[in-house]
C-alpha positions in Angstrom: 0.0 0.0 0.0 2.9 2.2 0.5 4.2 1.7 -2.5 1.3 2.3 -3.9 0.2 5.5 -2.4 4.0 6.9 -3.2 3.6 5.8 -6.8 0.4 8.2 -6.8 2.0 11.3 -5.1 4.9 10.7 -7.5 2.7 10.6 -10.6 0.5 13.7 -9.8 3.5 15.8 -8.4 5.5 15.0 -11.8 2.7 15.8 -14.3 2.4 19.2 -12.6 6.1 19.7 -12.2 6.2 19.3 -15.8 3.4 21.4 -16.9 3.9 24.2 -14.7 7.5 25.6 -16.0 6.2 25.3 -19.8 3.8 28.2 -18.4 6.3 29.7 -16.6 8.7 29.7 -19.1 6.5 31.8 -21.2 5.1 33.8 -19.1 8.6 35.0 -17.2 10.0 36.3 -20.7 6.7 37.9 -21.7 6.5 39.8 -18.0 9.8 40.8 -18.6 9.3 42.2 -22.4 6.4 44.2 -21.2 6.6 45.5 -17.6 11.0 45.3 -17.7 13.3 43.1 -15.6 13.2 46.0 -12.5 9.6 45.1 -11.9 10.2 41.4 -11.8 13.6 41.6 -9.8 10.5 43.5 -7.9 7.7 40.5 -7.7 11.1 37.6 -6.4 12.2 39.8 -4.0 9.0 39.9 -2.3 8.3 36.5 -3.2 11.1 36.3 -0.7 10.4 38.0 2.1 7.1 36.4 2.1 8.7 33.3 1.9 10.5 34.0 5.5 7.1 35.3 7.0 5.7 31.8 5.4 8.6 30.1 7.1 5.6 28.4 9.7 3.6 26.6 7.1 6.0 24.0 5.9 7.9 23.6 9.6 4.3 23.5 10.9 3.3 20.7 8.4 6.6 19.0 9.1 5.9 18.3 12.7 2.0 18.1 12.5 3.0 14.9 9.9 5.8 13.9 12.1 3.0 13.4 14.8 -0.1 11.6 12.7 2.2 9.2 11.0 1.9 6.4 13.8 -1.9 7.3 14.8 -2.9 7.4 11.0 -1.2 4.0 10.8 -3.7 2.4 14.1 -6.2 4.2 13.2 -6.6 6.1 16.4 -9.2 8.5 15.4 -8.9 10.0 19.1 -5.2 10.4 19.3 -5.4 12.2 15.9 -8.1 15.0 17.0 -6.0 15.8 20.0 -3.1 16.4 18.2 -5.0 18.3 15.4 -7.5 19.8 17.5 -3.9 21.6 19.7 -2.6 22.5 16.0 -5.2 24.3 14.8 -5.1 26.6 17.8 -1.4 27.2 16.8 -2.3 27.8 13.1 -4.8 30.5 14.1 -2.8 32.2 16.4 0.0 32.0 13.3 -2.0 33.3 10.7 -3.2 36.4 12.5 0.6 37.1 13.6 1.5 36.7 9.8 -1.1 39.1 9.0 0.1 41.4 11.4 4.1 41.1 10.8 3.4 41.0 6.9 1.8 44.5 7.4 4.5 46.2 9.1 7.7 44.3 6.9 5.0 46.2 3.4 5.4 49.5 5.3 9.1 49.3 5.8 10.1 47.0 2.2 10.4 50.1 -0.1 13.5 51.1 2.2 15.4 47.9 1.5 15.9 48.9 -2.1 15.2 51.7 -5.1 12.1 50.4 -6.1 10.6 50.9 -9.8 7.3 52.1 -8.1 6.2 54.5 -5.6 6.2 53.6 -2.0 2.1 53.3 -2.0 2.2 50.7 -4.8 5.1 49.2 -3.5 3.5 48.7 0.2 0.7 47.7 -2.0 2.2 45.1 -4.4 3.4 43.2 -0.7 -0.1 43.2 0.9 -1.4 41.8 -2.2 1.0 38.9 -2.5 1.3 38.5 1.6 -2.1 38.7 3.0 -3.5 35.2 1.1 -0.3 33.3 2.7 -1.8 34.7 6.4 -5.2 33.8 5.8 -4.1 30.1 4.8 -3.0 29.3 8.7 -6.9 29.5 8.9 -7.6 27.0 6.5 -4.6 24.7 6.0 -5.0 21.4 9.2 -6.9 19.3 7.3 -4.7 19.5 4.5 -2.0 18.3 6.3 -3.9 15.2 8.0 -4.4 13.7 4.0 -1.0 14.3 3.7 0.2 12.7 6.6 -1.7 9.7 5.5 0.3 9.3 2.3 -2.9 10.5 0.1 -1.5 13.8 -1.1 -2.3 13.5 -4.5 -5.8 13.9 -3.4 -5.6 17.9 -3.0 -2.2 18.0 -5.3 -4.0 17.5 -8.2 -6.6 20.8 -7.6 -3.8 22.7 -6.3 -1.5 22.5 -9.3 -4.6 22.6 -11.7 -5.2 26.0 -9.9 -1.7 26.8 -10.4 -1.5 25.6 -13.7 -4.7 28.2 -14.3 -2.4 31.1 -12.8 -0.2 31.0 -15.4 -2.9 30.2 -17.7 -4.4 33.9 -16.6 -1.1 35.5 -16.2 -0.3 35.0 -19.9 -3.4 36.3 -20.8 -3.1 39.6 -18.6 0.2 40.0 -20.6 -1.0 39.7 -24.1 -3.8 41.8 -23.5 -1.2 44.3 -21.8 -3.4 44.9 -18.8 -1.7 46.7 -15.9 0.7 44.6 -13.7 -1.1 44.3 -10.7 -3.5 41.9 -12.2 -0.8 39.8 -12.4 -0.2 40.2 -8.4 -3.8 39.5 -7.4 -3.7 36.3 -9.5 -0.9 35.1 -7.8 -2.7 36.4 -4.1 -5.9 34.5 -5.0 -4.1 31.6 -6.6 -2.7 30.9 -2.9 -5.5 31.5 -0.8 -8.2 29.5 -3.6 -5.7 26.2 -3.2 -6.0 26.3 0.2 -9.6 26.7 0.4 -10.4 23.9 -1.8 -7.7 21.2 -0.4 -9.1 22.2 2.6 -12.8 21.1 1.2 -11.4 17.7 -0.1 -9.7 16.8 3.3 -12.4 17.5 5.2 -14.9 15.3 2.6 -12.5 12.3 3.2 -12.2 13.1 6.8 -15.1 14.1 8.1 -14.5 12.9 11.7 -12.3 15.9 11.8 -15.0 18.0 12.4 -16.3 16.2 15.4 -16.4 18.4 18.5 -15.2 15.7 20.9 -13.9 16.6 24.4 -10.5 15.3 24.3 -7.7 17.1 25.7 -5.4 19.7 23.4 -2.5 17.5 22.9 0.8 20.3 23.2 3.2 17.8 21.6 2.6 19.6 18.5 3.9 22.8 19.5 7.3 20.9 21.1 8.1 19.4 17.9 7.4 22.7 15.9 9.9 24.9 17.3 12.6 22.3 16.1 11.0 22.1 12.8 11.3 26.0 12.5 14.8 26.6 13.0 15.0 24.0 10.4 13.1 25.8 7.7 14.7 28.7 8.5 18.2 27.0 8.2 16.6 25.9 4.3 15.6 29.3 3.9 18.6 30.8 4.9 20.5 28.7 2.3 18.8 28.4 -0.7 16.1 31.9 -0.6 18.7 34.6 0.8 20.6 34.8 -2.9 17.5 37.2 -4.1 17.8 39.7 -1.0 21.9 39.8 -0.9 21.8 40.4 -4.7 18.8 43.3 -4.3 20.6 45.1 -1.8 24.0 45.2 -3.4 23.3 44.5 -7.3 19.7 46.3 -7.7 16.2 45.0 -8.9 17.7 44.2 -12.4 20.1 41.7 -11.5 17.6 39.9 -9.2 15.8 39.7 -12.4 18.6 38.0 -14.4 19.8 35.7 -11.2 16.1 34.9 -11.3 15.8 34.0 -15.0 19.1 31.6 -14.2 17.3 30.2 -11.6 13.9 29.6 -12.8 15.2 27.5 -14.9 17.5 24.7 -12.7 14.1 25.1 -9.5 11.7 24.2 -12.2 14.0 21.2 -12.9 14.7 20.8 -9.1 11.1 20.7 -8.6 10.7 18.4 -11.1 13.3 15.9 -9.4 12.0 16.3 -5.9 8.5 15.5 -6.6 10.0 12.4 -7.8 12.3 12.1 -4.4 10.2 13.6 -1.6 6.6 11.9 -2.7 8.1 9.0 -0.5 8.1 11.5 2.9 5.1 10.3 4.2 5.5 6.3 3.2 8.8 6.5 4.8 7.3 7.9 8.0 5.4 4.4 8.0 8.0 2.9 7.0 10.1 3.5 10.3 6.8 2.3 12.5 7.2 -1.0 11.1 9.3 -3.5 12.8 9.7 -5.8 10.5 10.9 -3.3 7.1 14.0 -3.2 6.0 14.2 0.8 5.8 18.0 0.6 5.0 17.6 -1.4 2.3 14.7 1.1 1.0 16.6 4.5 2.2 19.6 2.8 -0.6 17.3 2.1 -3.2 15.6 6.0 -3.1 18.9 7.3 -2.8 20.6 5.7 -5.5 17.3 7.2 -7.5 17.8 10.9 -6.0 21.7 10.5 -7.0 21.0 9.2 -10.9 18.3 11.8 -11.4 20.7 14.6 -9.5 23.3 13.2 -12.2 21.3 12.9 -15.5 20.1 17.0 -14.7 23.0 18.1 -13.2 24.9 17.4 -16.5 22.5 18.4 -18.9 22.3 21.9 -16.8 26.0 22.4 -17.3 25.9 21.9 -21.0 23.0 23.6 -22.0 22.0 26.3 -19.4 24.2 29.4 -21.0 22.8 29.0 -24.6 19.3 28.4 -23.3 19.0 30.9 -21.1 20.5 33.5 -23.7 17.5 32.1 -26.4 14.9 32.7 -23.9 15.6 36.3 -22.8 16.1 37.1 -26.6 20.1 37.3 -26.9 20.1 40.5 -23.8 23.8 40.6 -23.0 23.4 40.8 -19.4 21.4 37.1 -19.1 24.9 35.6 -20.5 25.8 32.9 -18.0 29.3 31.9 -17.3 31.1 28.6 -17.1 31.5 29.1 -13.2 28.0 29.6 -13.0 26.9 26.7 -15.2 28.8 24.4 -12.7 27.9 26.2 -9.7 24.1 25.9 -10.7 24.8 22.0 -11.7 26.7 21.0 -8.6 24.0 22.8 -6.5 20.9 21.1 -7.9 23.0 17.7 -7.5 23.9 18.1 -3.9 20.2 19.6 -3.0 18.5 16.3 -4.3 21.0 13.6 -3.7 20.2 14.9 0.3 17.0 14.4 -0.2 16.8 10.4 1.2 19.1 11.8 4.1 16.5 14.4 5.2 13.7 12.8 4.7 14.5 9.5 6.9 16.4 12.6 9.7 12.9 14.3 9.5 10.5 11.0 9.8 12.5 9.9 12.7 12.1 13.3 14.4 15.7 14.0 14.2 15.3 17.5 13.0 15.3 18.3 17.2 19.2 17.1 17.1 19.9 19.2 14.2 19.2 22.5 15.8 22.9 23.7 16.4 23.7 22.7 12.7 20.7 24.4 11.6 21.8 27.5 12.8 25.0 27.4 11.7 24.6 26.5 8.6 22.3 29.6 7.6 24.8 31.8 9.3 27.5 30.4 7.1 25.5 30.9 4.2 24.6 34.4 4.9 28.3 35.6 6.0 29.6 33.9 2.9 27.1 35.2 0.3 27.7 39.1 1.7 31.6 38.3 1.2 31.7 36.6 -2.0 29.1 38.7 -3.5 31.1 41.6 -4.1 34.4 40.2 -5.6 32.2 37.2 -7.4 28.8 38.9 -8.3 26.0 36.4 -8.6 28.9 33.2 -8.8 29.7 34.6 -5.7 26.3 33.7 -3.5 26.1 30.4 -5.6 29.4 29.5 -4.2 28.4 30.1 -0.9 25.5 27.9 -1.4 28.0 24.9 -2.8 30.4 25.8 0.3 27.9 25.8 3.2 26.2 22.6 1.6 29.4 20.5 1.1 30.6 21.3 4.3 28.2 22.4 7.4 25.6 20.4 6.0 27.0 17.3 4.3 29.4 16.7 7.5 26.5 16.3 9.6 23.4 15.3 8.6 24.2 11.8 7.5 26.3 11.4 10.3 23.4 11.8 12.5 21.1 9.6 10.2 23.9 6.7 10.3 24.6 6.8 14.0 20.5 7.2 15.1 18.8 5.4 13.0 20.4 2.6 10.6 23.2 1.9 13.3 25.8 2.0 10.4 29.0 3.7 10.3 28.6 6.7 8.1 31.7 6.4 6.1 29.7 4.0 4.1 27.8 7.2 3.0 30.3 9.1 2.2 31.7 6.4 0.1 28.7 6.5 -1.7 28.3 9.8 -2.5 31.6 10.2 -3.7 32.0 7.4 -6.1 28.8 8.1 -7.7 30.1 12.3 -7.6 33.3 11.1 -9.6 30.8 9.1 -12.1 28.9 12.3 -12.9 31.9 14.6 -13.3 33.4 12.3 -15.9 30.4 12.1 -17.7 29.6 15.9 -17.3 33.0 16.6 -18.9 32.7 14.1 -21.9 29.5 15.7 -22.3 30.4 19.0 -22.4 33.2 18.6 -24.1 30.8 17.1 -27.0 28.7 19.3 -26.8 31.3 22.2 -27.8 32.7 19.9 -30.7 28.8 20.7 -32.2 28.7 24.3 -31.4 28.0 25.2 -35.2 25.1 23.1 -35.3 23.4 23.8 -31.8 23.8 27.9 -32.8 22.8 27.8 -36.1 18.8 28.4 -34.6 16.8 27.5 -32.4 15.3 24.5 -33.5 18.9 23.0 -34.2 19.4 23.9 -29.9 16.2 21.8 -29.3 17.2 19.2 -31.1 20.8 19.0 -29.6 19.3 19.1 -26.0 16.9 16.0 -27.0 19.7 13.8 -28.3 22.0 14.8 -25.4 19.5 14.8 -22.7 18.9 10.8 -24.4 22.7 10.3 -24.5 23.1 11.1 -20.7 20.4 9.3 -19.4 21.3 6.0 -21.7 24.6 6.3 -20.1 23.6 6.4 -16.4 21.2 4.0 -16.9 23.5 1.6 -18.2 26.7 2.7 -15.3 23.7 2.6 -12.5 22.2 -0.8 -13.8 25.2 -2.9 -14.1 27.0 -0.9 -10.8 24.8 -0.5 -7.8 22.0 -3.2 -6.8 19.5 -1.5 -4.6 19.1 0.9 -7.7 18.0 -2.7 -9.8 16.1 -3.2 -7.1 14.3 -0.1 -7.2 13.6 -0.3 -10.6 11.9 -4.0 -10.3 10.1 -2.6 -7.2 8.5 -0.2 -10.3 8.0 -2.7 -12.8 6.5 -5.1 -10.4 3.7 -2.0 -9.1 3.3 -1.2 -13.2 2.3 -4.9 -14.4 -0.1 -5.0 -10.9 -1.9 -2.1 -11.8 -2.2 -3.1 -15.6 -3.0 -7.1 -14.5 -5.5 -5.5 -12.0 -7.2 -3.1 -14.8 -7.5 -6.2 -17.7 -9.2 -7.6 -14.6 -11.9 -5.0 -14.1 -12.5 -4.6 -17.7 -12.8 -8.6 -18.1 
């Protein structure tokens, strides 16, 4: 059933990964033709800030899961109302300090920077994209109950339809050159619509919910979410800080051209992770079980987060200067490096290969051990980003990503995972990491250097770059499929775990129709 349920989250979170950026795509280089790159270094910076002011929702759903994952599994309808029922007192109390924060940070934001707009329709432009995120606290608990019990795809599905329809809208607003705020209040409404109707859903498949038993408010919510926010802020701190340090010392325009760069490699990460962090709430289950094998599982998902990290990390490297360049119509200033290329690629591999290392930490509650790392790992980002900024420019706050990650982070984390949970001596992890590292920077140099040996065809237009990408991107993965296959076991293993769910699903359908 796990299996089966992951196979489901996967599937939805993938179609909509997918679908998503070709919208976004379009829509990013048509915002930017018609309002200019200083209003949209403008909408990602505030995207950011709100992000940090929305820093409860995900640590909130983090521990709120962390805490339904074994009373989902019994069944305990009772033990699941006290912990949601003492949740939802903390999500309201959230939301209406979110409001309240969110309304002082759009009265102070137009300081932070020269804005392309007055300070009205700056202070404006924030409320519009901040209050939806506050009035979500007020909606989202039974959204994260469904989720906790491994049926995500449930509400996924609406939500990314929704989100699909925002870019849907946004494209429109562009080509019929409405003012730019539209584009803000579909982005505002976008948010707090999701919310509402995942909020619906859960509540239709657990109505119980809504029972208004007298069981005591259980506070062991509120213990586990302090732990869980210092994490998120650590994550914040690391990957959404590069927009702010660049806004404050590089202006609105280059936040717009960091963003274009990266637009591009957290569509593909986003892509990748649905594919990686679907398991989340299987694994949770996973570690209630006595009799799994979760080391032999956590191998198998993270030889899959490594080969995926591989396959796009390469192809980013090769192909992320000439496509980027296409898409923001030859402009001079989008022009990307080779420093960046491999700062971007080595950054998306590290992010994802971590991803079976976080999620078993964060089933097992481990995040409480990681606070002192936590904290010093967003420091490290932040004091290296400010320092490396100005010698460096933009390469400068990707490096301090790569340094933080390969050190503070990866020198910890699966230590702890090792030594707590699978018993295991972590150098085996390490081992791991590095051989299959070594495999991806051999074949992301071959590649590249075959790539450069066609730079007269790939040039020539646009079509002829398509087509290059395709029989690369098909060249890569052929290759890492055959290196992974005949190399590491537990990846087989995954991959016959697939097949196997695949021909019971089609079986089970010639079944139904027989």
């Amino acid at each position: 059933m796990r299996t089966k349920y992951s196979f489901y989250n996967f599937l939805v979170s993938l179609i909509t990964s997918v679908a998503l950026p070709i919208f976004g795509f379009i829509k990013v280089r048509m915002f930017i033709d018609l309002y200019g790159s200083d209003l949209n270094g403008l909408q990602l910076t505030i995207m950011n800030v709100i992000t940090f002011l929305n820093v409860f929702e995900l640590s909130y759903s983090l521990a709120f899961r962390q805490l339904l994952f074994k009373p989902l599994a019994e069944n305990d309808r009772d033990r699941v109302l006290s912990i949601y029922n003492g949740a939802v007192k903390v999500f309201r109390f959230t939301g209406m300090a979110v409001l309240v924060v969110g309304a002082l940070t759009a009265l102070l934001f137009p300081m932070f920077a020269e804005s392309p707009l007055g300070y009205g329709e700056t202070v404006t432009m924030f409320l519009i994209l901040c209050v939806p995120f506050g009035l979500s606290y007020f909606l989202m608990g039974p959204n994260f109950v469904i989720i906790a019990d491994q049926k995500e795809y449930k509400i996924n599905i609406w939500i990314q339809t929704i989100a699909i329809l925002r870019m849907v809208l946004m494209v429109g607003v562009i080509l019929l050159k409405l003012p730019y705020i539209y584009i803000f209040l579909i982005e505002g409404l976008q948010v707090f619509i999701a919310n509402f109707i995942a909020r619906r859903i859960a509540l239709k498949n657990y109505p119980w919910l809504k029972e208004n038993k007298q069981l005591p408010y259980d506070d062991a919510f509120q213990k586990n979410a302090k732990y869980t926010i210092i994490q998120r802020l650590s994550t914040l701190a690391t990957n959404n800080t590069d927009n702010l340090v660049i806004t404050f010392f590089m202006g609105y325009t280059m936040t717009s051209v960091y963003g274009s760069y990266s637009y591009l490699t957290e569509s593909v990460s986003k892509i990748i992770n649905s594919a990686i962090t679907s398991p989340i709430n299987s694994f949770g289950n996973l570690f209630n079980d006595s009799g799994a094998d979760s080391y032999s599982v956590f191998t198998e998902f993270f030889n899959f987060a490594v080969y995926i990290a591989s396959i796009i990390g390469v192809c980013i490297f090769v192909v992320i200067g000439r496509f980027v360049l296409i898409w923001m119509k030859m402009r001079p200033e989008y022009s990307v490096t080779i420093l960046i290329a491999f700062l971007f690629a080595i950054n998306i591999f590290y992010m994802t290969m971590r991803e079976p290392i976080i999620i078993c930490r964060d089933a097992n509650g481990l995040f409480k051990d990681a606070k002192n790392n936590a904290y010093l790992l967003a420091i490290s980002k932040v004091v290296l980003s400010i320092a490396l900024i100005q010698p460096l420019g933009i390469a400068g706050v990707l490096a301090a990503t790569m340094l933080t990650n390969w050190t503070v982070d990866f020198l910890y984390n699966p230590v702890l995972v090792y030594k707590k949970v699978f018993h295991l001596n972590p150098l085996r992890y390490y081992k791991m990491v590095f051989t299959r590292l070594g495999v991806a920077i051999l074949i992301g140099a071959a590649a590249y250097a075959g790539w450069q040996t066609q730079q007269a065809f790939v040039t020539s237009s646009t079509l002829h770059f398509l087509m290059g990408c395709v029989v690369l991107g098909l060249i890569v993965f052929v290759v890492f499929t055959i290196v992974y296959w005949f190399s590491y076991a537990s990846f087989r293993k995954l991959i016959q775990r697939g097949w196997r769910l695949i021909r019971h699903k089609m079986n089970k359908n010639k079944e139904v129709q027989a």
